[in-house]
Structure formats: structure tokens, C-alpha cells
C-alpha positions as semicolon CSV with decimal commas, in nm:
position;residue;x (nm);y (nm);z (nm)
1;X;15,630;19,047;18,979
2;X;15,685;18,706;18,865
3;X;15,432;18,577;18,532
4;X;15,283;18,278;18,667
5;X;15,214;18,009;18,379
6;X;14,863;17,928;18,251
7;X;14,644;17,675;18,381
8;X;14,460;17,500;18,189
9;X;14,091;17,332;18,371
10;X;13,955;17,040;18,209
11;X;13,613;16,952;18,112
12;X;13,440;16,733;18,373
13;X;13,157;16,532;18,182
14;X;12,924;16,379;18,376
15;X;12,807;15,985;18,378
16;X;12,983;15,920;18,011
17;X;12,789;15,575;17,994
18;X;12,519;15,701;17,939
19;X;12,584;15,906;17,674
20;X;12,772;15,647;17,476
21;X;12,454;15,447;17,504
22;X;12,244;15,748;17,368
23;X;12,486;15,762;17,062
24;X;12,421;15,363;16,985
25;X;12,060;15,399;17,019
26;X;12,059;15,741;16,789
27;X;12,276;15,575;16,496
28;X;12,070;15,201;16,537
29;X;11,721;15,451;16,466
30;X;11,921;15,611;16,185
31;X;12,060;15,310;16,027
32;X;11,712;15,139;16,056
33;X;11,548;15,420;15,907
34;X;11,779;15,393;15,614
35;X;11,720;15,035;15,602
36;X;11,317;15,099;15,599
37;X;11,402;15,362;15,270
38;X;11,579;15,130;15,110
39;X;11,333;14,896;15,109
40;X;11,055;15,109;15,080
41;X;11,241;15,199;14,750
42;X;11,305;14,879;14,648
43;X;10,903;14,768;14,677
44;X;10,793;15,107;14,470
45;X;11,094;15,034;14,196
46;X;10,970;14,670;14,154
47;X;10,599;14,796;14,133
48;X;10,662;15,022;13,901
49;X;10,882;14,798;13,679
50;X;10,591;14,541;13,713
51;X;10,312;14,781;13,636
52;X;10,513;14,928;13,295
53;X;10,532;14,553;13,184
54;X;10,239;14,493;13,201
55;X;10,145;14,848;13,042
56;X;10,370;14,734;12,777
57;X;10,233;14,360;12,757
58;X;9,900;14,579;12,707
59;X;9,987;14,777;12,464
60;X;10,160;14,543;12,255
61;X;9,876;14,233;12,284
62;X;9,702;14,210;11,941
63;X;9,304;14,233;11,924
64;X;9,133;13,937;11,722
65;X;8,743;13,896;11,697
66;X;8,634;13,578;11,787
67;X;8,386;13,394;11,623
68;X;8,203;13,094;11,668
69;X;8,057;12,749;11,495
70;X;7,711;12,653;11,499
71;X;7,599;12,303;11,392
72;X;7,570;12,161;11,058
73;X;7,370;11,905;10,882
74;X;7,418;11,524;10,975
75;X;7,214;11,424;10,694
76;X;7,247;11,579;10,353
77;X;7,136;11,469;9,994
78;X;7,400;11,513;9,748
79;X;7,292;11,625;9,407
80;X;7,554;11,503;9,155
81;X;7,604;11,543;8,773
82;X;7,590;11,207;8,546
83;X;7,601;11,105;8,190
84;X;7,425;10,807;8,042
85;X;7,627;10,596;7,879
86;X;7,574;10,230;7,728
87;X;7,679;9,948;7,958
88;X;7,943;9,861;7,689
89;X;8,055;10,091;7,413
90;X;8,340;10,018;7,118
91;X;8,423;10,185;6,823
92;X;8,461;9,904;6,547
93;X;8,742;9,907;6,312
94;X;8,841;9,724;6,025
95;X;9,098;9,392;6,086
96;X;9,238;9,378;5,690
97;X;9,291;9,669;5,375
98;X;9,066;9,705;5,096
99;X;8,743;9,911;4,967
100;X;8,416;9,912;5,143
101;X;8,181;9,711;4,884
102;X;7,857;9,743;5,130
103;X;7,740;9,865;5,488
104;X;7,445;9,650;5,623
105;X;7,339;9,844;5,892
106;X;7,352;10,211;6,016
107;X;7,282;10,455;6,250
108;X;6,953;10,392;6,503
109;X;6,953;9,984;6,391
110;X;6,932;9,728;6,689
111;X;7,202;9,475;6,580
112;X;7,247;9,128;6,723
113;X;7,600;8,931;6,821
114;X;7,773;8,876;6,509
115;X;7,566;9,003;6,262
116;X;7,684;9,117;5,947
117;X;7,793;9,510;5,986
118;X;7,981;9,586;5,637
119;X;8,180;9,393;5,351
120;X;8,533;9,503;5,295
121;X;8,657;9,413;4,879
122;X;8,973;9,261;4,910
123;X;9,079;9,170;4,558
124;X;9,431;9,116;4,633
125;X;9,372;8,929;4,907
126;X;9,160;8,626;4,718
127;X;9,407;8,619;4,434
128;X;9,696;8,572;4,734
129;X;9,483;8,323;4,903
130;X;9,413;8,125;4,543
131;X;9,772;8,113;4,531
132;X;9,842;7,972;4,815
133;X;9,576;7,704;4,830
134;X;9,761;7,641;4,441
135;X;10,059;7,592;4,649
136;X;9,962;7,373;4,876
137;X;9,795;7,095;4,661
138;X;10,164;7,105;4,502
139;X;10,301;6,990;4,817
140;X;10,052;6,777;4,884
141;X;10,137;6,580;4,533
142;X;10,521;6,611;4,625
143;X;10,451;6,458;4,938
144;X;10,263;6,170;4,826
145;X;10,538;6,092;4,581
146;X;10,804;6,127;4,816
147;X;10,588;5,900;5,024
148;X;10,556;5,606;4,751
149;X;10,949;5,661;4,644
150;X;10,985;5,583;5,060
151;X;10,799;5,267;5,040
152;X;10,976;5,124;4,753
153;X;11,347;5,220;4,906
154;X;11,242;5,057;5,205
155;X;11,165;4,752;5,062
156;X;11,530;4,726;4,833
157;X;11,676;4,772;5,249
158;X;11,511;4,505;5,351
159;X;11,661;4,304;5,074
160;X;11,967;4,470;5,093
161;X;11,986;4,566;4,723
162;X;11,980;4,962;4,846
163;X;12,220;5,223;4,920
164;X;12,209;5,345;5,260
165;X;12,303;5,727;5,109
166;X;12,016;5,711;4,915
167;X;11,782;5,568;5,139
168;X;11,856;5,821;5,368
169;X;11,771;6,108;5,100
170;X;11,439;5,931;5,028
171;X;11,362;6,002;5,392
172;X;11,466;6,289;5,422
173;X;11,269;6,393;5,123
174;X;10,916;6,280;5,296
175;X;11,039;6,491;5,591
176;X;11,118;6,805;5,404
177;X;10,751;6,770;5,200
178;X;10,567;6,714;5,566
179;X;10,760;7,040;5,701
180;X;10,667;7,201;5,398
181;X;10,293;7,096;5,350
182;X;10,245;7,215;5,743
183;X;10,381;7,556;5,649
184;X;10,139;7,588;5,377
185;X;9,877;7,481;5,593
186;X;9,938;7,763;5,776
187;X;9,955;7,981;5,523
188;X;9,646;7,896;5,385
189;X;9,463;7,934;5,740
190;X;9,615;8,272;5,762
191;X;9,480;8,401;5,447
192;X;9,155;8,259;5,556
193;X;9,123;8,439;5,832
194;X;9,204;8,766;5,718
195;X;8,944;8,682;5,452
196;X;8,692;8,640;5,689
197;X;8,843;8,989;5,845
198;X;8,608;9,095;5,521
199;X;8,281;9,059;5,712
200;X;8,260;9,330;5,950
201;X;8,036;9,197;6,246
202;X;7,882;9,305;6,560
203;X;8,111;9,190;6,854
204;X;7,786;9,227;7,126
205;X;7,388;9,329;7,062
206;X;7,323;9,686;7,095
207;X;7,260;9,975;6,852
208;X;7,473;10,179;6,571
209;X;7,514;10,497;6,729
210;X;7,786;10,629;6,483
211;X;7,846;10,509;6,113
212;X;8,153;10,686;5,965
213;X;8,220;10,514;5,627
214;X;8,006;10,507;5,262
215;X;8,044;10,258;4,987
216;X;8,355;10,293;4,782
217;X;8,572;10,408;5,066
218;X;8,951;10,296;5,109
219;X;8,968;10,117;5,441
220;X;9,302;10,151;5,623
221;X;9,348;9,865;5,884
222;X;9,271;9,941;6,266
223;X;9,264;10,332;6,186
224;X;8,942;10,397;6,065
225;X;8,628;10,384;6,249
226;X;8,345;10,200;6,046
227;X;8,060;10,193;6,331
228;X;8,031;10,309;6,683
229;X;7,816;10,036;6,910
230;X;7,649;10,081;7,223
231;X;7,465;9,803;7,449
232;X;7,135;10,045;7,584
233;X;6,989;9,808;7,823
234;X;7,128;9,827;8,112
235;X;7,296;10,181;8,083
236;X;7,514;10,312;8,298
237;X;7,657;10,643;8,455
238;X;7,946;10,724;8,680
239;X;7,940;10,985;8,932
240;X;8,222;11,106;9,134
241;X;8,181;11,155;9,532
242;X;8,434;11,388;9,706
243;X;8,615;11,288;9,961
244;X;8,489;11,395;10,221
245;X;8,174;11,192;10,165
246;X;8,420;10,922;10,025
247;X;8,331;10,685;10,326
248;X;7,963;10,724;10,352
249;X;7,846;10,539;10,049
250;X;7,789;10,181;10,081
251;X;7,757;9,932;9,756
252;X;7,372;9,846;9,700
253;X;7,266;10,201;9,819
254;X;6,939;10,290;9,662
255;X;6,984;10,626;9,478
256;X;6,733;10,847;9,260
257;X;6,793;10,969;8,894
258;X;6,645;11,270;8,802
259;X;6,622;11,336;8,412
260;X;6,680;11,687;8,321
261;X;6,415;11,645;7,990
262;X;6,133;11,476;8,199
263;X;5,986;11,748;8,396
264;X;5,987;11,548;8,767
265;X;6,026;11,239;8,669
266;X;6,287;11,023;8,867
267;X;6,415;10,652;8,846
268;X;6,534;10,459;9,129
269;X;6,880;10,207;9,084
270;X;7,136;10,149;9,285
271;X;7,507;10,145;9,336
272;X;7,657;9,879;9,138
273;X;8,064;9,935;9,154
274;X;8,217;10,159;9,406
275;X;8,649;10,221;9,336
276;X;8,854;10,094;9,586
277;X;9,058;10,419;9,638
278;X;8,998;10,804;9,579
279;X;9,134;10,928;9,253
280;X;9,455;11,176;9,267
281;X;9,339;11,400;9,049
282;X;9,014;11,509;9,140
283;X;9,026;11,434;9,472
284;X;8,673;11,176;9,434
285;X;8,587;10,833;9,437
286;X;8,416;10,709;9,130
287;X;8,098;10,482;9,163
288;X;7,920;10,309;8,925
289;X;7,515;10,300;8,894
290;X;7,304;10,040;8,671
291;X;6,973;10,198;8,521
292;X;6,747;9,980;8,357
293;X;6,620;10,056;7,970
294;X;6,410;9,784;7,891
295;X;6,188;10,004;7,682
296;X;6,527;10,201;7,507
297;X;6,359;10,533;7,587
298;X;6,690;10,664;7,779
299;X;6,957;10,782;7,517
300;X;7,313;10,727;7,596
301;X;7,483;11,082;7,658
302;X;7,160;11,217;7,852
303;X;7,270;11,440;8,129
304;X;7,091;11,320;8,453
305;X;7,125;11,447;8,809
306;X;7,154;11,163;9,063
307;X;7,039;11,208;9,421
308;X;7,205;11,013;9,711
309;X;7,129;11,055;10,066
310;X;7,466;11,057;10,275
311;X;7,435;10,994;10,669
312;X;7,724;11,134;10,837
313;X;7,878;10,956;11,117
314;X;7,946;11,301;11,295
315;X;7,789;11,630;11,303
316;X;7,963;11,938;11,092
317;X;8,020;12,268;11,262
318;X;7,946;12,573;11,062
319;X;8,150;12,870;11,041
320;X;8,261;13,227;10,888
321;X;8,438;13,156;10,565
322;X;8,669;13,448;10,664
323;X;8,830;13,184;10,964
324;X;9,003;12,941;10,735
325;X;9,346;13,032;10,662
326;X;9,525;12,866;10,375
327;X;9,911;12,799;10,317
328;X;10,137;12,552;10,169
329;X;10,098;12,335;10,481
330;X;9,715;12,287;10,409
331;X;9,392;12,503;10,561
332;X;9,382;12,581;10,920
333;X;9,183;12,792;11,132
334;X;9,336;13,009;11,398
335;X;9,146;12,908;11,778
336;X;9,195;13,108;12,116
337;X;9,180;12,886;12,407
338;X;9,067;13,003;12,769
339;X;9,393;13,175;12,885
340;X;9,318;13,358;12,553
341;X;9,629;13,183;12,362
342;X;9,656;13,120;12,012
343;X;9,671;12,777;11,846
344;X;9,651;12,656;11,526
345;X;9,427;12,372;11,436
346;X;9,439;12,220;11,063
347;X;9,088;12,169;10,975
348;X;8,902;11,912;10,705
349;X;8,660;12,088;10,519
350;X;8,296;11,981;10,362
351;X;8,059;12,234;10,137
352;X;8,130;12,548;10,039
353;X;7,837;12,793;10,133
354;X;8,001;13,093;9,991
355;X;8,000;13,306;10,369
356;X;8,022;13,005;10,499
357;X;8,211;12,639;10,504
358;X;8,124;12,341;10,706
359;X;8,422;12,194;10,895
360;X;8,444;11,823;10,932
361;X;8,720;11,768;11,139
362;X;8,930;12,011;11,356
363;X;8,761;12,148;11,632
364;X;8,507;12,111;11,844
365;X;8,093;12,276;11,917
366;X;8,301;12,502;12,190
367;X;8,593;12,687;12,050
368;X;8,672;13,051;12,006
369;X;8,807;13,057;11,633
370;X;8,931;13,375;11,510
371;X;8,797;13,599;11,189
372;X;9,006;13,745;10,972
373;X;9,296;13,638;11,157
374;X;9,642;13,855;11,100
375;X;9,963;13,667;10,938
376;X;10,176;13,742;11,203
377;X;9,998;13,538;11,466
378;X;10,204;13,317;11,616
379;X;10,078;12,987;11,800
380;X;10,097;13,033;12,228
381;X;10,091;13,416;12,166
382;X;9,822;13,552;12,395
383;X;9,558;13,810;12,246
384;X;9,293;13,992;12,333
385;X;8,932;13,914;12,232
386;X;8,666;14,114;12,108
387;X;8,343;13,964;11,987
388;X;8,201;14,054;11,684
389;X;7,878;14,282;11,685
390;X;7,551;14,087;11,483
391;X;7,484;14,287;11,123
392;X;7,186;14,471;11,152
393;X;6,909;14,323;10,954
């Protein structure tokens, strides 16, 4: 029996279109479900990225307590210290060397314009000035001889019976006793005046406030003081207005003196002299006040307080003193503005109040300014703000 060979029956699938189209639609669900994951992932990575920085933005924001200004005073009165002092004052010294022979007047004694202070003994000086005068009436006779001598020489010229050499010496000999009778002259006035330099005078009316000299004393030219002189009527005293008020005095404002002695008693002047510029060192500008003393009862080098009402053009703001922050680029205070970002704002200050300071110029009735404010702000850094709780009373 013959082995027949094997045969092999194959499968017989049925409609294969439609199960290639069942495949397509399978893999398209699959690959959009993968496509939905994705992007379902993508949305929760980028949430969660967002959310931790702005966990981390959180965490690392600083806290600063806010504060803020209240108004200040427009008008003030500013209470400033004075001294009384003459309206002229000058020490008086001696002009020439010698021994003081006599003092005429001394401390508390009105004097008038050159009146007759002290004598200075000069014996030196009038035997010098007796020699010189000697001197000169010599030259005086020389001259008048040489003169004469002229007058006859010219005459022989005219006649031609003289010399021209020595007509020309004559001549020259009136010249030479002219030059030297105008150099005695001279002399002579010189020694007079330092003679007169004997008499110590008065140089204006006032009243001896200092006498530092006795009889008998050696007197050492323009380094010794002989009398101290002050003019009491008017007097005058110099106060010094900061800065900040620099601007807000006028010239021929009325201002009160208050004298420290006399219980409540105050005398009205005004402002006389006001300087042109503020003074570098202290920062003030000096004015000058006339007070009257027709009856001399105000003593030069009084202390006085003087009173002068200052209108400011704006209003101050008032705040903490704890705000101001000071460096080498001046004072500042730190201010948060509505998107709670930090600035810095340089500030002019006005009084001290000790807790408090009054700002002039800087910010404004509505800003959030920040106490106690850290050093390592930085300005456009954004903070959080807490407001700080009232101290119970």
C-alpha cells in the first residue's frame, strides 16, 4: 500500500476588509488614548511646577509691617536761642610803645566819639620828634641860602660874567635842599602822628565793658587790649534757622524776645539782616534782629529766647522714627506700593520728636512706609504686609 503525501488545508478567513478596518479603528483609540495621557500629564506636571513656585515664591517673600503718616503742623513757632550783643563791639588797642601814664575812663562809663580813653608816656618818642623838627629848621635855613646864592648866580648869567658849571651846581643845590626839606616834612608829620597815637580815644559812643590795663603798665603796640567798647542802643542778636525753615522767613518779620531773667516779659523787633545763603557748617541760615535799649536796661551777653512764627507752604506728614533709614547716600524711608513692591524714597526731614520725625518732602498723606525695615531689602522686591497692632494703653 502506497503512502500517499500530506495535504495540507488552508485557512479560509472570511470578509478580510473588515477586519483590517477593525485593526485601524483599535490602534487610532489606542494611539488617542495615549495622546489624551500625555497631555493629561503634561497639564498636572505644569500645575504642579506652577503651584511649587509659587509655594516657593511664598515661602521665600519677606514680611515687613507697614506703617503709616499722619499730618503734621503747617504752622509752628520756633523757639530759638540768642545772645545780646552790642550793635558794634571792638577791643581797643594801643597804635605806638610806651608806659600807660593815665586811664580816663573804665568799666560801666558811657563814653562819647573820641573822647579821651588813656595817655600812653612816650619819652623816646618826643625827644625823636624834637629832633626832627631840629632838623628840619636846618634845612629850612640851607634852603633859603641856597635860594639867595641862586638869585645872585642868576644875575652874573645874565651878564655873562658866570660859569655855566657853577651855575648849574647853584641849582642844583636849591633842588637838593627842596627834596630834602619835603622829606623832613614828612618826617616830622610822621612823628606827629604817632604822638597823637598817645591819646587813646573812643572810636564810636558806647560803654567800657572791659578795661585790661593799670597805670605804669608797658604797652606793646597792637597786642594788648586797653578797653573793650560796646554801642548798647540798638543791640543786637543773631539766631540761626535750619534749613528746613531756611525759606520761610521773610526780612521785616515781626518776632518776640523772651528774656530768660524777666519772668514773662517779652519785646517785640523784627528781622533786620537775613544771609543770603545757608552756612556749611551748621547747616542754618543766620539772621540778624535789632532790639531797642533806649533805657540801657538790656546787658550785652544776656541769653534771650526769640520766638518766630513760621508758616509752611506745605503740610508735614508724621511718622515712626523707626522708618527712616540712614546711609552714606542720605536718609530714606523704605515705601510698599499697591502690588506690595518695595521702593525707596529719600526723604527731607523737619523736627525731631524723639518716636517720631516730621517728613517734609518724600512721600505723600497715602503711602505704606515700612518699620524697622531689614538691610537686605531690595527696591521692586515684592513683600508681604502685616500691619502693626496699636500698644495697649
Amino acid at each position: 500500500m502506497s503512502q500517499q503525501p500530506p495535504v495540507f488545508v488552508s485557512a479560509h478567513i472570511e470578509n478580510p476588509q473588515r477586519t483590517l478596518v477593525a485593526v485601524k479603528i483599535i490602534g487610532g483609540v489606542c494611539l488617542f488614548a495615549l495622546g489624551l495621557a500625555g497631555a493629561w500629564r503634561y497639564a498636572l506636571n505644569t500645575s504642579e511646577a506652577k503651584n511649587l513656585e509659587q509655594r516657593t515664591a511664598a515661602s521665600l517673600a519677606r514680611t515687613v509691617i507697614a506703617a503709616h503718616s499722619k499730618p503734621g503742623e503747617s504752622n509752628r513757632k520756633l523757639v530759638l536761642p540768642a545772645s545780646l550783643r552790642g550793635n558794634a563791639e571792638t577791643q581797643i588797642f594801643a597804635r605806638s610803645n610806651g608806659y600807660l601814664s593815665a586811664w580816663h575812663k573804665t568799666i560801666g562809663d558811657p563814653v562819647k566819639k573820641g573822647e579821651l580813653l588813656a595817655t600812653i608816656d612816650v619819652p623816646e618818642l618826643e625827644q625823636e620828634l624834637a629832633q626832627a623838627q631840629a632838623a628840619l629848621a636846618q634845612i629850612k635855613v640851607r634852603l633859603e641860602l641856597a635860594r639867595s646864592t641862586l638869585k645872585r648866580w642868576t644875575v652874573l648869567k645874565e651878564s655873562d660874567s658866570a660859569v655855566q658849571q657853577e651855575y648849574d651846581e647853584k641849582r642844583s643845590a636849591v633842588l637838593q635842599a627842596e627834596a630834602d626839606l619835603a622829606a623832613a616834612e614828612v618826617n616830622v608829620k610822621r612823628l606827629q602822628k604817632i604822638a597823637d597815637y598817645r591819646s587813646v580815644v573812643a572810636p564810636f559812643s558806647g560803654v567800657i565793658t572791659r578795661r585790661s590795663t593799670e597805670i605804669g603798665s608797658l604797652i606793646n603796640a597792637g597786642t594788648q587790649e586797653l578797653f573793650a567798647l560796646t554801642q548798647i542802643d540798638p543791640l543786637r542778636l543773631t539766631v540761626w534757622i535750619p534749613q528746613v525753615y531756611a525759606d520761610d522767613v521773610k526780612l521785616g518779620q515781626e518776632v518776640t524776645v523772651r528774656l530768660i531773667e524777666a519772668k514773662g516779659k517779652t519785646i517785640n523787633a523784627h528781622i533786620d539782616h537775613i544771609a543770603g545763603a545757608i552756612d556749611p557748617i551748621n547747616r542754618a541760615r543766620q539772621v540778624d534782629i535789632a532790639l531797642p535799649n533806649n533805657d540801657g536796661k538790656l546787658l550785652p551777653g544776656a541769653y534771650v529766647e526769640v520766638s518766630i512764627n513760621v508758616v509752611r507752604k506745605t503740610s508735614p506728614l508724621v511718622v515712626p522714627a523707626n522708618t527712616l533709614v540712614i546711609d552714606p547716600t542720605g536718609t530714606h524711608v523704605v515705601v510698599v506700593d499697591q502690588e506690595h513692591r518695595v521702593s525707596m524714597h529719600p526723604v527731607k526731614l523737619g523736627r525731631d520728636f524723639g518716636r517720631e520725625v516730621e517728613i517734609i518732602e518724600g512721600i505723600s498723606a497715602n503711602d505704606v512706609v515700612v518699620a524697622s525695615p531689614s538691610d537686605l531689602l531690595q527696591a521692586g522686591e515684592v513683600v508681604t504686609v502685616v500691619e502693626s497692632k496699636p500698644k495697649a494703653s
